[in-house]
KEMAR-439296 format. One record per residue (C-alpha): residue number from 1; residue in one letter; x, y, z. Coordinates in pm, whole numbers, plus 50000, padded with zeros to 5 digits. Layout:
> pavex nuvex east north up
> NUM a X Y Z .
...
This chain:
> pavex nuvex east north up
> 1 x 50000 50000 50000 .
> 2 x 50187 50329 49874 .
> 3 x 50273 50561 50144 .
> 4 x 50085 50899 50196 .
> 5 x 50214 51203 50191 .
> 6 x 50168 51361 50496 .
> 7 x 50342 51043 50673 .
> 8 x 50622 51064 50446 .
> 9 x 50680 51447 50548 .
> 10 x 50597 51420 50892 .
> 11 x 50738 51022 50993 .
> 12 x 50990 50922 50749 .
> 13 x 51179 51260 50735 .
> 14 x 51108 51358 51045 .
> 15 x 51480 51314 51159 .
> 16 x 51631 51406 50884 .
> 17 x 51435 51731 50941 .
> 18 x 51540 51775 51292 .
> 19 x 51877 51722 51243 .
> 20 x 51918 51948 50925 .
> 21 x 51715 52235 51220 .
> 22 x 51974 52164 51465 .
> 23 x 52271 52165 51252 .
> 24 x 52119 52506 51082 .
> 25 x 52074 52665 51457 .
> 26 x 52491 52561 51485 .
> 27 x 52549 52721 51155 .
> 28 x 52378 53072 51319 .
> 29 x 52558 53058 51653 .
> 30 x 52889 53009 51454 .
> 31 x 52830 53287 51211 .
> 32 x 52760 53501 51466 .
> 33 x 53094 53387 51642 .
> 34 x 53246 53488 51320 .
> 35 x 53122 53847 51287 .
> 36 x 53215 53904 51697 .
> 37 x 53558 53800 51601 .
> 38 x 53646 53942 51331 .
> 39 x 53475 54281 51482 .
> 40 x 53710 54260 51833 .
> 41 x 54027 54172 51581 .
> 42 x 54047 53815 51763 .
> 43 x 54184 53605 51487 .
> 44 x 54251 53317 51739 .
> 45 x 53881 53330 51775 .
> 46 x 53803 53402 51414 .
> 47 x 53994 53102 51282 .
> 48 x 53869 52866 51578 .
> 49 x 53522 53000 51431 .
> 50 x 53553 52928 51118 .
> 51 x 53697 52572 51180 .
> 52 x 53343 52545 51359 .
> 53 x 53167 52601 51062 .
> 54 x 53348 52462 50795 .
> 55 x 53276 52087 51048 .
> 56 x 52890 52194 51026 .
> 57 x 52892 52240 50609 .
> 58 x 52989 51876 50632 .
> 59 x 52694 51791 50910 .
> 60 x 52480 52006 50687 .
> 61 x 52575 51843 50367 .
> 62 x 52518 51467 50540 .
> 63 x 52158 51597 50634 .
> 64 x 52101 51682 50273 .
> 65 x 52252 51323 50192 .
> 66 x 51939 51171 50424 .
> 67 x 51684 51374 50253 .
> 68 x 51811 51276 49886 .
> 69 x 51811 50923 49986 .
> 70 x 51482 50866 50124 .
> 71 x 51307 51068 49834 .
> 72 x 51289 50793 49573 .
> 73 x 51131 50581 49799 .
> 74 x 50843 50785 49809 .
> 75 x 50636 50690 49508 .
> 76 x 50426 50984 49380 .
> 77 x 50258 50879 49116 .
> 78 x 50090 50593 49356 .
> 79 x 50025 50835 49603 .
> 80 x 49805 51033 49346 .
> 81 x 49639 50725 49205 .
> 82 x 49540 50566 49575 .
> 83 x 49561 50766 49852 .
> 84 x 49544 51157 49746 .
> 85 x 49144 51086 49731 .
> 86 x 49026 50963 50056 .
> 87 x 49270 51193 50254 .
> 88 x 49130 51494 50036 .
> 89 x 48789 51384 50108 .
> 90 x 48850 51361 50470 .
> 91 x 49023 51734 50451 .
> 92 x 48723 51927 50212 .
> 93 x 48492 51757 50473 .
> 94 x 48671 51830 50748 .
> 95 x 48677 52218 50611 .
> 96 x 48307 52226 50548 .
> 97 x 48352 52214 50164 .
> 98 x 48113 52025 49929 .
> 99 x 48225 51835 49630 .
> 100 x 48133 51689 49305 .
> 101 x 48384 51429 49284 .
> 102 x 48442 51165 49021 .
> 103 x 48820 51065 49060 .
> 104 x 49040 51223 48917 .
> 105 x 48827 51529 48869 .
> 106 x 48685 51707 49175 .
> 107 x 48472 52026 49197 .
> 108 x 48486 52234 49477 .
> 109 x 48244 52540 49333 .
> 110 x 48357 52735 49171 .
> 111 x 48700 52538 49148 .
> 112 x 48772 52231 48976 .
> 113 x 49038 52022 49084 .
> 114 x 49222 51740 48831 .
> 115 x 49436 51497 48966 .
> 116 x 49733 51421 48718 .
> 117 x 49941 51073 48838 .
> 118 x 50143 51079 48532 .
> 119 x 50231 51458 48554 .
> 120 x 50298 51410 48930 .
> 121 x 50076 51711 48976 .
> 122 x 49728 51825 49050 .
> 123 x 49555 52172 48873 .
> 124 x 49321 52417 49002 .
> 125 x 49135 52578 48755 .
> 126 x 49442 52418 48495 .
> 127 x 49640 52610 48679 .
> 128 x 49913 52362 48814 .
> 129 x 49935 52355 49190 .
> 130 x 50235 52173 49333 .
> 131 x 50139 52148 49711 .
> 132 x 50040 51847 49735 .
> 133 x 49899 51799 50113 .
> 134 x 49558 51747 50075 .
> 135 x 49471 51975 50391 .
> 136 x 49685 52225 50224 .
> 137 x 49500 52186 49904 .
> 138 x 49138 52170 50070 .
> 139 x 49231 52552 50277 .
> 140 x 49376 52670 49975 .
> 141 x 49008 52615 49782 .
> 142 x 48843 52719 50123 .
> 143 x 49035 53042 50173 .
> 144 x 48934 53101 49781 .
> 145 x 48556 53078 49823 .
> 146 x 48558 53277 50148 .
> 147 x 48743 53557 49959 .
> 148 x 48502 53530 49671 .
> 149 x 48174 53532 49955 .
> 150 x 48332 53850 50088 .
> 151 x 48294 54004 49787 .
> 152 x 48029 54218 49701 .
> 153 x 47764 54076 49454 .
> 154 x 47435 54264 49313 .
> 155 x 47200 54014 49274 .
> 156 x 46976 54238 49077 .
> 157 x 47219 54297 48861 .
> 158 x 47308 53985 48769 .
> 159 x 46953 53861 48748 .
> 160 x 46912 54140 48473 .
> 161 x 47187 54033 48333 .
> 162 x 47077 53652 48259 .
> 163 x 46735 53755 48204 .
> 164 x 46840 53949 47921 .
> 165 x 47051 53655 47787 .
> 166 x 46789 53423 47839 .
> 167 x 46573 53678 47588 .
> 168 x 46861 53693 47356 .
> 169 x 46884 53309 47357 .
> 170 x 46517 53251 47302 .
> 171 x 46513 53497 47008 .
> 172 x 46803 53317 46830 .
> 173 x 46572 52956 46903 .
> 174 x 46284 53136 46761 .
> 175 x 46471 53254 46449 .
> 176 x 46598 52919 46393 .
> 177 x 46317 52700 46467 .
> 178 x 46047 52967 46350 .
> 179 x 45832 52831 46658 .
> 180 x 45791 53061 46944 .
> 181 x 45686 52917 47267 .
> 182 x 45642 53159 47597 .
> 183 x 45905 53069 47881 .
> 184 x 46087 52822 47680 .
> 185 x 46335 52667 47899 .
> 186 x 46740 52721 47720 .
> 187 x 47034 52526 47827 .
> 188 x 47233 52702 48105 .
> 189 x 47568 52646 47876 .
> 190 x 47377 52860 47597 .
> 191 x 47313 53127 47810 .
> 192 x 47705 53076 47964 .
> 193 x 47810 53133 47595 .
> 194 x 47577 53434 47560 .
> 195 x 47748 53595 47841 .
> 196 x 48129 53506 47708 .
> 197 x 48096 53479 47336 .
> 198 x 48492 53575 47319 .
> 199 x 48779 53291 47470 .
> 200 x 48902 53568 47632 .
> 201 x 48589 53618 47861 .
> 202 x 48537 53275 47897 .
> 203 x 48913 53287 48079 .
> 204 x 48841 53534 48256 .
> 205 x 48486 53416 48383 .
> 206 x 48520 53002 48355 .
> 207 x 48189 52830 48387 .
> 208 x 48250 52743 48720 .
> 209 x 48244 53079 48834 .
> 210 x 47896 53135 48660 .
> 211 x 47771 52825 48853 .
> 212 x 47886 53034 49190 .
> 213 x 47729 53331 49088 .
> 214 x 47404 53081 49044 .
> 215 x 47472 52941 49403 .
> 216 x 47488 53313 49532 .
> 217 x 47124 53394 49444 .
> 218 x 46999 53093 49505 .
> 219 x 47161 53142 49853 .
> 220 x 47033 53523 49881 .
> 221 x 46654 53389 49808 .
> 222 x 46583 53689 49554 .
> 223 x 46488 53495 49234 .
> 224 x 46329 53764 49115 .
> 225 x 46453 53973 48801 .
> 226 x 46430 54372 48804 .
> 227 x 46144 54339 48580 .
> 228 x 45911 54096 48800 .
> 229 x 46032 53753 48617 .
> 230 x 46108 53473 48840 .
> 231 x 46414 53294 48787 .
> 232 x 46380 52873 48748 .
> 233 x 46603 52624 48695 .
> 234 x 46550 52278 48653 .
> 235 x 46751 51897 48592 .
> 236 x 46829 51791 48245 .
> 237 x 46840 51402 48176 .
> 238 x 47206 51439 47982 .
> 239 x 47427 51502 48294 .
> 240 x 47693 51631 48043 .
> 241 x 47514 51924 47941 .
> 242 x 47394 51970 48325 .
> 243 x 47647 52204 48562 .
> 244 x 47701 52117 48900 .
> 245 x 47556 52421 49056 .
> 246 x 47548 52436 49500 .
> 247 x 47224 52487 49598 .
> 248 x 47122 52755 49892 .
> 249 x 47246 52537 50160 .
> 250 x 47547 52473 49986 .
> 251 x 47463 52106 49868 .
> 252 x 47571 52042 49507 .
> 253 x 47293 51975 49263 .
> 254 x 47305 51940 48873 .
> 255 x 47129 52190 48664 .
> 256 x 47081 52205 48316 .
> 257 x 46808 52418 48169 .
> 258 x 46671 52764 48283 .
> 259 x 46374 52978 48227 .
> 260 x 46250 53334 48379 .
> 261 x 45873 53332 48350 .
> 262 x 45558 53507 48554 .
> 263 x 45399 53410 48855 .
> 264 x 45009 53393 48835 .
């Protein structure tokens, strides 16, 4: 059973660690025994000094010896094929995250994490990410959403926003299919490519990060446009054209299709 990474780290180096920390304390006392001679003129003391130091490079270099040994024991690749999931499981729980997760692909809304065994990597957002803790990883996305919660967010104005994607969206269906219907429900990745037609947009607001902005009003209650329309979405049977959207209470639920219409 491959080794994880945390007891790696924290077990199998942890000597190595504590004597490359002692040795580096040595290396400070005997530079400062250095400077004090060389300041006072005490060359006795300066060359007994530097004696000191030039035994604790060796020390320093055998602690470095221990680390580069015990690395290639520690296989990676394994550790990102069998044991990077549960442990991240246990940390996004254990930070109050929820997750989509279909190994290797996670989504922690509105990141998506990919697990990469033969890149010896994971990505954020296909942004590589080289710490490779999973707690590390799981605060990391955590101290991401809170940031994005903090920020400010008009619901109204993002309500307007769809609803006047969703009109320009049904108008294109209508022009194509010459068949109007009234509150036609659209695909949510329709009205996503409304609101980024360029690939420059789309980088700079990923789908995910439409899918939060979802979760935000479905969190703030208002589901109701500037202009009276209520705001509805609603399950699609192909889960590949669905988004994984987090509902108000922050459970992850699959969305595909949209619609604003009128109450009454």
């Amino acid at each position: 059973m491959p080794m994880n990474i945390d007891d790696f780290i924290d077990q199998s180096l942890q000597e190595d660690f504590k004597s490359l920390n002692n040795v580096h304390r040595s290396m400070v006392n005997a530079v400062r025994r250095i400077k004090t001679a060389a300041d006072e003129g005490n060359l006795d003391a300066l060359q007994q000094a530097l004696a000191r130091y030039e035994e604790l490079v060796d020390k320093q270099k055998e602690s470095l010896q221990g680390f580069k040994e015990k690395f290639p024991s520690f296989d990676l690749q394994s550790y990102l094929l069998e044991e990077f999931h549960p442990g991240f499981m246990s940390a996004l729980a254990e930070e109050g995250l929820s997750v989509e997760a279909e190994y290797p692909v996670y989504e922690v809304l509105p990141f998506k994490v990919r697990v990469l065994p033969e890149k010896e990597m994971i990505t954020i957002d296909d942004r590589v990410y080289r710490n490779l803790r999973p707690g590390v990883v799981a605060r990391h996305l955590k101290k991401g959403i809170d940031r994005l919660n903090a920020a400010s967010f008009d619901v109204q104005r993002f309500l307007q926003t769809l609803a006047n994607a969703y009109d320009t969206e049904m108008a294109r269906q209508v022009a194509k299919t010459k068949i109007y219907l009234s509150e036609q429900e659209v695909l949510l990745k329709d009205i996503y490519d409304n609101l980024t037609p360029m690939p420059q947009q789309k980088r700079d607001y990923p789908v995910q990060l439409f899918a939060f902005s979802l979760h935000r009003v479905l969190k703030s209650g208002q589901m109701n446009a500037p202009d009276g329309r209520r705001l509805w979405l609603g399950n699609v049977r192909n889960r590949k054209q669905a988004l994984v959207v987090l509902d108000a209470q922050g459970q992850p639920q699959r969305y595909g299709v949209m619609k604003f219409y009128r109450e009454g």
